[in-house]
C-alpha positions in Angstrom: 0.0 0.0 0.0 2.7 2.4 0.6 4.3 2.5 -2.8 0.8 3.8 -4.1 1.4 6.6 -1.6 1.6 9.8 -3.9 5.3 11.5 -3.4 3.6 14.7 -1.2 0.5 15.1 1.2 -2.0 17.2 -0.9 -5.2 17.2 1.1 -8.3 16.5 -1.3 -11.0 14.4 -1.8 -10.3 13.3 -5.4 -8.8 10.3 -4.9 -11.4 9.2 -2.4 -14.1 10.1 -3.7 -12.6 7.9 -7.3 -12.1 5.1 -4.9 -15.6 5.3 -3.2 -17.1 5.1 -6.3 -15.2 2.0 -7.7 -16.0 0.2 -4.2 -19.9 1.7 -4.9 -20.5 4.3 -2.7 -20.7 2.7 0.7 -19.9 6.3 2.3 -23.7 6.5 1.1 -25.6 3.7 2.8 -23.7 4.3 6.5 -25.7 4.3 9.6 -26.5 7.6 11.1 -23.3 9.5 11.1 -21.6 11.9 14.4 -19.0 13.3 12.6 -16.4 14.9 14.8 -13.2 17.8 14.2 -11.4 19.9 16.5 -8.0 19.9 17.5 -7.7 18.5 20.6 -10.7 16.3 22.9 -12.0 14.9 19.6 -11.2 11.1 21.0 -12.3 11.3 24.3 -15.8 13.2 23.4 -15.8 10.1 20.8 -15.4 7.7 23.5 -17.7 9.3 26.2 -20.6 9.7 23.3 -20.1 5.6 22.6 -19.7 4.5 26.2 -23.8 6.6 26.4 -24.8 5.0 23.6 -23.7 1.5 24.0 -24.9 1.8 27.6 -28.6 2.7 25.7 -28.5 -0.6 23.8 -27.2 0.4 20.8 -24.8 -0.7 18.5 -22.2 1.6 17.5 -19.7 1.8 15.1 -16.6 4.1 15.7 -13.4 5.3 13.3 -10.6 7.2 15.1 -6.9 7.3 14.4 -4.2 7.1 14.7 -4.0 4.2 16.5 -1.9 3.3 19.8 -1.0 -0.6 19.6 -2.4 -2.0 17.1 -3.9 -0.7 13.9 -7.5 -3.1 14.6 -8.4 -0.3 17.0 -9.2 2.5 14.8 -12.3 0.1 13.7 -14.9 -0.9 15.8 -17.6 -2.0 14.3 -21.0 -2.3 16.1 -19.2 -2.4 19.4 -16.2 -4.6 18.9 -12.7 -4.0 17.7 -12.5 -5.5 13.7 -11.2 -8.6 13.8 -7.6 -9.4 11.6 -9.5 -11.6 9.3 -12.3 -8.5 8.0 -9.5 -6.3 7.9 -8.0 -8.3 5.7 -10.9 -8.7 3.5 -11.6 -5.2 3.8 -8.6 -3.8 2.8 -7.9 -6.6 -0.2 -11.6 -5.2 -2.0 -10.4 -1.6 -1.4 -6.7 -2.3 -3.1 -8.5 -4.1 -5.8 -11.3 -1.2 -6.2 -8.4 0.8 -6.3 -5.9 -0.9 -9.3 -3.1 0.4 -8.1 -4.0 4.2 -9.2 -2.4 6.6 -6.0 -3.6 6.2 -3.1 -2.5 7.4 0.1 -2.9 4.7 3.5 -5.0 7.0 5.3 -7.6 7.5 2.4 -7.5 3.3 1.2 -7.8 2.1 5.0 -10.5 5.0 5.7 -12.1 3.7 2.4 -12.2 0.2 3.5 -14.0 0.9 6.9 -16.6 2.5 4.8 -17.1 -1.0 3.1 -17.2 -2.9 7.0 -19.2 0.5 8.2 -22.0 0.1 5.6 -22.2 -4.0 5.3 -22.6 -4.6 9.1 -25.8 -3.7 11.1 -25.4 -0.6 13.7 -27.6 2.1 15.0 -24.6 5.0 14.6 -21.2 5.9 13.4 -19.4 8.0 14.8 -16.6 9.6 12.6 -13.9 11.0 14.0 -11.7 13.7 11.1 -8.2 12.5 10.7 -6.3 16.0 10.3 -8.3 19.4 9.7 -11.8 18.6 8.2 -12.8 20.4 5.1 -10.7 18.3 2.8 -10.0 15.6 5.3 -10.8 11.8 4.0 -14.2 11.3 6.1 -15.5 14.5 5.0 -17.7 12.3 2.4 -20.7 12.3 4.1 -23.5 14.5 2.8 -25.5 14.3 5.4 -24.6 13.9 9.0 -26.9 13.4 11.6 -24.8 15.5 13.8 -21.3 16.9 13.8 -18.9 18.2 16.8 -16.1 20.9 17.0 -14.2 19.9 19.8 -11.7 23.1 21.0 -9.8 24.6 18.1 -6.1 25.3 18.5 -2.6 25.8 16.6 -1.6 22.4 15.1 -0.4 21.3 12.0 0.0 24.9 10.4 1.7 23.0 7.8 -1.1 21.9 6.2 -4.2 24.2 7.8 -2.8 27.5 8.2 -1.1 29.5 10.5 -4.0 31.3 12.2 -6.5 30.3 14.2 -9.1 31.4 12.0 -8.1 29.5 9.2 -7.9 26.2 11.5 -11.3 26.9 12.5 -12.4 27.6 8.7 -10.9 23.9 7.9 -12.5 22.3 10.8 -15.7 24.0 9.8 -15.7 22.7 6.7 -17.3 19.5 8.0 -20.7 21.3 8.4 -23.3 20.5 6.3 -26.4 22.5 5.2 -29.4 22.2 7.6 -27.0 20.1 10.3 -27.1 20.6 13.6 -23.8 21.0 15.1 -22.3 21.0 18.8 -19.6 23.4 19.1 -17.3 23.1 21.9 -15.0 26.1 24.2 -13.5 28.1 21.3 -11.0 31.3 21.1 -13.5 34.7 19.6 -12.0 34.3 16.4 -12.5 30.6 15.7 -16.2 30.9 17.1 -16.8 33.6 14.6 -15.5 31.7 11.4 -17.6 28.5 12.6 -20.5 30.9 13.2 -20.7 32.7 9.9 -20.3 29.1 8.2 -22.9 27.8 10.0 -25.6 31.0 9.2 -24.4 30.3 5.3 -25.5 26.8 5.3 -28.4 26.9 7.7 -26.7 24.7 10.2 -27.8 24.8 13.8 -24.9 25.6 16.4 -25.5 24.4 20.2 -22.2 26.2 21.5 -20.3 26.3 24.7 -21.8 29.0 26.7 -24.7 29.8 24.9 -26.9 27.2 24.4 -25.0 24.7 26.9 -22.9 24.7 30.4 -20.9 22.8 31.7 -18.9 22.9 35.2 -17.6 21.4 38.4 -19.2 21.7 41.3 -18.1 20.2 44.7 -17.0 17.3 43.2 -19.7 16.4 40.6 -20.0 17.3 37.1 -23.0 20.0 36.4 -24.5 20.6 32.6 -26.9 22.4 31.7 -28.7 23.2 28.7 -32.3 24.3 27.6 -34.0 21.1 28.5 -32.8 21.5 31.9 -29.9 20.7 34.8 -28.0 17.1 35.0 -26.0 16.6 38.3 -23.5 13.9 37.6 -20.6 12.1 38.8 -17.1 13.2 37.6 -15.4 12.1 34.2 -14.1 8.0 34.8 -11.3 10.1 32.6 -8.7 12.1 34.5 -8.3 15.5 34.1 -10.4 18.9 34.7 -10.3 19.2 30.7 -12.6 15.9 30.4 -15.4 17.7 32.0 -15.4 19.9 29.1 -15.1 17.2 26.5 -18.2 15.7 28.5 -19.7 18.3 28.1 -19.8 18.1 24.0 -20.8 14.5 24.3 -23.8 15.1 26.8 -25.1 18.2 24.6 -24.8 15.6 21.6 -26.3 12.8 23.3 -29.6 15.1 24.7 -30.0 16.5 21.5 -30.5 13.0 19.7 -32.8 12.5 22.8 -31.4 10.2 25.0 -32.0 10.4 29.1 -30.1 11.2 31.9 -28.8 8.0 32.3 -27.5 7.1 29.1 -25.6 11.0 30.0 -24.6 9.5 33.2 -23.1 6.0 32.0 -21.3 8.3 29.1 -19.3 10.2 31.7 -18.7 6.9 34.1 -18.0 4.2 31.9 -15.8 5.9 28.8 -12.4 4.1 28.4 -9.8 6.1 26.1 -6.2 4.8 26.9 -3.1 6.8 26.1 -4.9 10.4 27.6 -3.5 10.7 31.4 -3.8 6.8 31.8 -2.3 5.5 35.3 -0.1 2.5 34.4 -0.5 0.4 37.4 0.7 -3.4 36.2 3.2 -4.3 34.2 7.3 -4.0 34.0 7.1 -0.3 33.6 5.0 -0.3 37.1 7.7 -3.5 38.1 10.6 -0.7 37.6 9.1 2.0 39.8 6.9 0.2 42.5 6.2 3.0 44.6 6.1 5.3 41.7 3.2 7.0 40.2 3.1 6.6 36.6 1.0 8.3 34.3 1.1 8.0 30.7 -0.7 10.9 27.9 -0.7 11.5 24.2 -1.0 14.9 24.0 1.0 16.1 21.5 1.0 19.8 21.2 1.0 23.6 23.3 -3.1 22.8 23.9 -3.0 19.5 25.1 0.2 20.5 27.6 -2.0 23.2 28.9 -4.5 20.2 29.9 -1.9 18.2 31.1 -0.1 21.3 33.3 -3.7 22.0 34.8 -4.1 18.2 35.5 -1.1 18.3 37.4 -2.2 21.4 39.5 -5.1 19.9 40.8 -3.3 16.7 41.7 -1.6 15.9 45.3 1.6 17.7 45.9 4.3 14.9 44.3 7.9 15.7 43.0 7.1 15.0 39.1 9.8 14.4 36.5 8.6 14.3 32.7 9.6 11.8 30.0 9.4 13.6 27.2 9.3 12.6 23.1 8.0 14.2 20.1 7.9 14.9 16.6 9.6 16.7 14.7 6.6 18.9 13.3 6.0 19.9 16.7 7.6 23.0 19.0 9.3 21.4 22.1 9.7 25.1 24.1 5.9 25.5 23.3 5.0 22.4 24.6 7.4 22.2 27.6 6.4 26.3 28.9 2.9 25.3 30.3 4.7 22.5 32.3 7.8 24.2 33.6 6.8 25.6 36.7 5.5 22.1 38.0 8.0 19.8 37.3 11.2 18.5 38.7 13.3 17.4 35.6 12.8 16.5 31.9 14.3 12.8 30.3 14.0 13.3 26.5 13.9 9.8 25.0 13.9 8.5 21.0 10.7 7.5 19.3 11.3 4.0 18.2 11.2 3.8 14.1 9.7 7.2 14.0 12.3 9.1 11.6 10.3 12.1 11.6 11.0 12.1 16.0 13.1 15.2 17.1 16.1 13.9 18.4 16.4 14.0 22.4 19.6 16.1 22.4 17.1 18.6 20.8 14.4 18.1 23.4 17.3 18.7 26.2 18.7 22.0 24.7 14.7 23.3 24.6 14.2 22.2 28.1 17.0 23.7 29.6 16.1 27.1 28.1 13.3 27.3 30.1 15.5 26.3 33.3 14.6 23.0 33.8 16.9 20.7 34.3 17.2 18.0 31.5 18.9 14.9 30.4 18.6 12.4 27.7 17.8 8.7 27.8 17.9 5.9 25.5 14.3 4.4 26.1 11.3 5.2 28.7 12.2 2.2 30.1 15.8 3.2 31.0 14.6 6.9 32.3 12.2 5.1 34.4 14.8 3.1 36.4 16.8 6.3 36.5 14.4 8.7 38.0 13.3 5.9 40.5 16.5 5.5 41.8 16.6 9.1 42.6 13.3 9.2 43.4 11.2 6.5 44.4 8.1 8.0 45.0 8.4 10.2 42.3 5.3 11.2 39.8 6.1 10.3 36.5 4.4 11.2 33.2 5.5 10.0 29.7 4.1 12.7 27.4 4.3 14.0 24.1 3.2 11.7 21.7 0.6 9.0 20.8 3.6 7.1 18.8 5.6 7.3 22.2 2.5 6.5 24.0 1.6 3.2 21.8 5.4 2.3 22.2 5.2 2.1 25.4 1.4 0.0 26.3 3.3 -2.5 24.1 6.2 -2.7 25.8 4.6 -2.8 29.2 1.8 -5.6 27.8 
């Protein structure tokens, strides 16, 4: 599949919309569709949405990427994980469909959970946008039953734009005419651009803060909206950010209609590993036993803010970050939210991730903002280390999903 791969990333829908054709259509007989975009909290509203639904009786499919361990779970289809013989078949009938015209592997594996998507029985699909929206590969769907913007931030300016209004005019771009659409905390500006796409096509917005509240409130989750007050338990996921991402998935799930406590098992039963996960088994958890061990995918300056207001809230513990990234992403940006609350930074590799910035990189940005920094050769390795030192130390591996899925495999 990769030597179809054209030679450059040009977003469009050409080739996808070629390739639905010759597999015929199946982006067009889908179950009811909750398409979501947004740059950060688009995973975790996904899973707190299916965790409702499912918990209703449904059967749901779900598309999200990338993936952390293995490729199987970007798929789910009506509640379970695809197994490795329908991949197979899947992706064979798309590569045929396709006859070796370009292709990239995001577009043919995106196009072949269309096929499982529309040949197996479900009650939704929910969609999650791989990069951007407008021109992103799921953006096929004419008509939605509802769509999501989670928060919109800066992230890949590369291929969105530099501004925050023209990320939020690319995440837009998933709106359809005369589709209701929950829109989640956003900065003036990108509000505005969703809003004035929305009034062009008709398209209902049920935003933060107008139309919907969410909050904390001596230790329960509060939302409110204009069918009235839910009192809730907190997120099962950690963080003072996941109240927020509840809150998109409870003003999606009472505006398909669904009672309070389809809301209430969203919030208590959603499982998303790899965001602020607690490893507590394993050889990881073996090298640091009286440790705290976190592990988060976050991957750029808006997710650190999440993670550095995580940390605030959580009991005083000296906490030393290992720290990987790529190399489209600005170490000092990431690293500034998260200065003032930790102890020490060990930059690690990425294993076979050549586009990884290289740890003696990650040290030089870290020490700029006074922190003091050193490299290792694996997270395993800087575990042991900082134990030693330390050993009832916090420690949270951030940075990146690749680093993130490297390490659930290695610790089983």
């Amino acid at each position: 599949m990769t030597e179809l791969h054209p030679r450059e990333i040009d977003l469009s829908l050409d080739r996808t919309h070629r390739l639905l054709a010759a597999l015929g259509h199946p982006e067009q007989r889908l179950p009811p569709v909750i398409h979501i975009a947004g740059t950060n909290g688009k995973g975790s509203t996904l899973a707190m949405i299916r965790a409702g639904l499912e918990a209703a009786g449904l059967k749901v499919h779900s598309y999200s990427s990338p993936h952390l361990v293995r490729f199987h779970e970007r798929i789910r289809l009506a509640g379970a994980e695809i197994s490795e013989p329908a991949l197979c078949t899947l992706l064979a009938r798309t590569l045929e469909a396709n006859q070796g015209a370009s292709i990239t592997f995001f577009e043919a594996t995106t196009c072949a959970a269309f096929i499982g998507f529309a040949e197996t029985p479900a009650d939704a699909l929910l969609l999650e946008v791989g990069m951007g929206g407008r021109l992103d590969t799921t953006n096929v769907v004419d008509a939605p039953l509802l769509t999501i913007i989670t928060p919109v931030a800066l992230d890949h300016q590369a291929f969105l734009g530099s501004t925050i209004p023209e990320i939020a005019a690319e995440k837009a771009g998933i709106l359809k005419r005369g589709g209701p659409c929950i829109v989640g905390r956003q900065e003036e500006a990108a509000l505005e651009v969703i809003e004035a796409r929305a009034s062009r096509l008709g398209a209902p917005l049920l935003a933060h803060g107008q139309h919907w509240h969410v909050w904390e409130e001596r230790g329960r989750l509060v939302f409110q909206d204009e069918t009235g007050l839910l009192d809730l338990p907190l997120p099962r996921l950690v963080g003072p950010h996941q109240v927020e991402n509840a809150g998109m998935a409870l003003a999606a799930l009472r505006r398909l209609g669904h009672d309070e406590a389809t809301c209430e098992a969203a919030v208590t039963r959603a499982d998303w590993p790899g965001r602020m996960q607690r490893l507590t088994r394993g050889p990881l958890r073996e090298a640091a036993p009286d440790a705290e061990l976190w592990l988060d995918g976050g991957h750029n300056a808006h997710a650190a803010e999440a993670l550095a207001a995580t940390l605030r809230r959580a009991p005083t513990r000296p906490t030393h970050l290992i720290f990987a990234l790529m190399n489209t992403r600005d170490p000092a940006a990431f690293l500034a939210p998260l200065a003032p609350l930790v102890a020490s930074v060990t930059a690690v590799p990425i294993p076979d991730e050549p586009g990884a910035t290289a740890p003696a990189t990650l040290v030089e940005a870290a020490a700029a903002l006074g922190l003091t920094a050193t490299e290792a050769p694996d997270a395993a390795t800087a575990i042991r280390a900082i134990a030693a030192r330390e050993p009832r130390a916090r420690i949270l591996i951030c940075g990146s999903l690749y680093q993130a899925g490297w390490v659930l495999r290695e610790n089983g």
